[in-house]
N, C-alpha and C positions, 0 to 999 in steps of 0.2 A: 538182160543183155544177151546170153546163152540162145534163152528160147529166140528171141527175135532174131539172131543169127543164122540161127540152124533154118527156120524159117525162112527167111531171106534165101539162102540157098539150096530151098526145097528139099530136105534132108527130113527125113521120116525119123520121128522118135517117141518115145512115149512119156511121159511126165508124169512121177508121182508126188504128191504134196505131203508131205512127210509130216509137217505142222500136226495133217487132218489125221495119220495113216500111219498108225503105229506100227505094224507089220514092216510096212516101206522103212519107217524109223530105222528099226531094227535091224533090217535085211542092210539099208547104207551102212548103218558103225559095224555092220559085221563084215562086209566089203571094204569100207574104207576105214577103218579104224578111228573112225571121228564122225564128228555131226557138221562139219562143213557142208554146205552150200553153193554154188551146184556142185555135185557129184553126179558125175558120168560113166557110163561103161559104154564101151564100141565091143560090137562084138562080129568077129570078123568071120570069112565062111569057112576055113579053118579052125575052127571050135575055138581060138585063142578071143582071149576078152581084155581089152586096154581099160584101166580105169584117171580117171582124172577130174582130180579135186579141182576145183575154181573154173575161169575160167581165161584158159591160155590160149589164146585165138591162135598160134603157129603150133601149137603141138595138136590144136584140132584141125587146121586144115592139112598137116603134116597123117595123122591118122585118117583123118576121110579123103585124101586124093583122090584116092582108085573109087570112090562111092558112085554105085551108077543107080537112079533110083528104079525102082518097079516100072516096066514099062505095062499097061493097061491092055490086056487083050484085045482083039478084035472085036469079039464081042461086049467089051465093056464100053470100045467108043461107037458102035452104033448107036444113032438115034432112035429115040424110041418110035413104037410104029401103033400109029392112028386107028383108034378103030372104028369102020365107016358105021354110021347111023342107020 
């Protein structure tokens, strides 16, 4: 529900599977003091980090408002160039 959310509103994030990834395991109950599902962090351009257990669609569109995603250089949206025979 999360992922397809976030998705839907083009919002860049990385997904770790914690099941597979012990490390990630690890790193959530030491962040969030549990094994809950999803666990989140926003982490904003002032070095602060919002963390959030489940998932509460008004406290996340409350922290991502201001989200503007990556805009793609000029060089990224040129098309590629042909090369003649």
């Amino acid at each position: 529900m999360l992922k397809g959310w976030l998705e839907g509103k083009k919002i860049e994030f990385t997904e770790y599977l914690v099941d597979y990834n012990r490390i990630a395991a690890d790193n959530m109950v030491r962040l969030s003091g549990q094994m809950s599902v999803p666990f989140s962090t926003i982490e904003y351009a002032d070095g602060s980090t919002e963390k959030i257990v489940g998932f509460d669609r008004g406290r996340f569109e409350s922290a991502l408002k201001d989200y503007k995603p990556e805009q793609p250089t000029a060089e990224e949206t040129k098309p590629p160039r042909r090369l003649k025979k």
